[in-house]
C-alpha positions as CSV (number, residue, x, y, z in Angstrom):
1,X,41.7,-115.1,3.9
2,X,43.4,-118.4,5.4
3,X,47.1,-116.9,4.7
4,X,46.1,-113.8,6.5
5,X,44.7,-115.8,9.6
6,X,47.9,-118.0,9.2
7,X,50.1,-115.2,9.5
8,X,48.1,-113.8,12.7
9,X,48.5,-116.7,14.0
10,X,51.6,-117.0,13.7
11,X,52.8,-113.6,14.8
12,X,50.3,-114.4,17.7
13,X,52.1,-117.5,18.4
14,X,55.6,-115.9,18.1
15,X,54.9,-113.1,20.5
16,X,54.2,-115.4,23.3
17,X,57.1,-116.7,23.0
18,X,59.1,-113.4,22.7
19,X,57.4,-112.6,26.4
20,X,58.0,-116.6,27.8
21,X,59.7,-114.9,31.4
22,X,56.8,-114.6,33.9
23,X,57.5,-113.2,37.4
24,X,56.4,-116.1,39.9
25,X,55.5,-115.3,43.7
26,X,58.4,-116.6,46.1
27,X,58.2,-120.2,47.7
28,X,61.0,-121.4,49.2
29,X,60.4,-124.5,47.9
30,X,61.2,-123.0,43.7
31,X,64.0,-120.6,45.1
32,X,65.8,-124.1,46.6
33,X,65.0,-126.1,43.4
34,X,66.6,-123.4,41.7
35,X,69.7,-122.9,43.4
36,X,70.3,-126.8,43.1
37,X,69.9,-126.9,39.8
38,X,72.0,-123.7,39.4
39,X,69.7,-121.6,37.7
40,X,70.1,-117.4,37.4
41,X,67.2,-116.3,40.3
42,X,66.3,-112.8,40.1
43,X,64.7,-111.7,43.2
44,X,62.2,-108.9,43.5
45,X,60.6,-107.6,46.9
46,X,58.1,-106.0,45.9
47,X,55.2,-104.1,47.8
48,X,52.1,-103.1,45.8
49,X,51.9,-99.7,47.2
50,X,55.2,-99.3,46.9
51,X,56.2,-96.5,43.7
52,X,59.4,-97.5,43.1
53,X,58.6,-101.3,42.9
54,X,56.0,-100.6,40.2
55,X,58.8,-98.3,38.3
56,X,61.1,-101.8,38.8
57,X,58.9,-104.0,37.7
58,X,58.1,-101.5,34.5
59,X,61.8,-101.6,33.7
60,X,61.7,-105.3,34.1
61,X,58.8,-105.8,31.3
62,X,61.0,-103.2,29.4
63,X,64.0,-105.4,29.8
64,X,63.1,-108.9,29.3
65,X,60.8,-108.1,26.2
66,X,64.1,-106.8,24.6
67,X,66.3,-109.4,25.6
68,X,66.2,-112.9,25.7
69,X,66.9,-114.9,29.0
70,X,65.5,-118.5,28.7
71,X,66.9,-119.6,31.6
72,X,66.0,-116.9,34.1
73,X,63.8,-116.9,36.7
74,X,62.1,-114.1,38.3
75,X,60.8,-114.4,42.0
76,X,58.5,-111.9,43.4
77,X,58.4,-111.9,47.4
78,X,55.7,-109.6,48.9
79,X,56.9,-107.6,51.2
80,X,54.0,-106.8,53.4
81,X,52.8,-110.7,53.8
82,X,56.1,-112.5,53.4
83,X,57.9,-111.3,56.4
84,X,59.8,-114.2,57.3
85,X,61.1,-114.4,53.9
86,X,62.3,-111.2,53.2
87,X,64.0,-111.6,56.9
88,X,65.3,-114.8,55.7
89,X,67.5,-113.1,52.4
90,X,68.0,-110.3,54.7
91,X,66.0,-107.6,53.0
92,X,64.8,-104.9,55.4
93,X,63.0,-102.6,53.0
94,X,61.0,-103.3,50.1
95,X,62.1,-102.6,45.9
96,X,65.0,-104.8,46.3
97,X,66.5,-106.5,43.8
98,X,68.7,-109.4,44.5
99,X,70.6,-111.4,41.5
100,X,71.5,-115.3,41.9
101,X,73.3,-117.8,40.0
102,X,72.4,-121.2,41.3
103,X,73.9,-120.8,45.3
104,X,75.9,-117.7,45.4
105,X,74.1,-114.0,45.8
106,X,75.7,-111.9,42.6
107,X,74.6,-108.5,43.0
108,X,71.7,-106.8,45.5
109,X,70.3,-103.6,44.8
110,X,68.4,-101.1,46.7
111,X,65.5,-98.7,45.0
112,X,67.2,-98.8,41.8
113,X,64.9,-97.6,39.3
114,X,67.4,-97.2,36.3
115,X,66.8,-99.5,33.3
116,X,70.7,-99.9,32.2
117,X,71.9,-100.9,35.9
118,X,69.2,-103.5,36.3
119,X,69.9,-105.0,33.0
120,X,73.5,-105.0,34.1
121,X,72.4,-106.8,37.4
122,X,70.6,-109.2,35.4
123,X,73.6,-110.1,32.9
124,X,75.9,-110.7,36.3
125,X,73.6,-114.1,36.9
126,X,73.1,-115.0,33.7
């Protein structure tokens, strides 16, 4: 009985870790600290009645829980209360997807729901 609670735990333990990303909401403050440090930012304005953010962010779980990217970071900005942000990275519309590596803007996408290009957009910054 104790092996098989030690192996639960450790699968238990070992899936946590397999799933370490979390999406963050956007402060300026962590998208600075970031950049500075030259970490890979994904970007993600999202809208929660938006259909085409929610098939994003499913393609996202999809993605990062098949790859590994330990030093990414994904942002979330809402798009309906963070205005001024999404004015700020020049984002008009909502389900964009904008890829950073430490200062520089990599790749932006618009509405792209396709698994293999956002893995591709992720792999630019990383």
């Amino acid at each position: 009985m104790k092996k098989h609670f030690a192996l639960f735990f450790l699968a238990l333990i070992a899936s946590f870790h397999a799933s370490a990303w979390v999406i963050k909401p956007f402060t300026t403050a962590e998208f600075e600290h970031l950049k500075q440090n030259n970490k890979p930012v994904l970007v993600h304005v999202h809208a929660v009645w938006c259909p085409t953010c929610s098939q994003q962010s499913l393609k996202l779980d999809r993605i990062l829980s098949k790859n590994r990217y330990d030093e990414l970071t994904i942002l979330r900005v809402n798009f309906d209360n963070q205005k001024d942000i999404a004015k700020q990275l020049k984002v008009l519309q909502q389900s964009v997807l904008i890829m950073y590596k430490g200062k520089t803007e990599k790749v932006r996408s618009i509405g792209d729901t396709r698994e293999d290009s956002i893995k591709s957009m992720i792999d630019i910054g990383t």
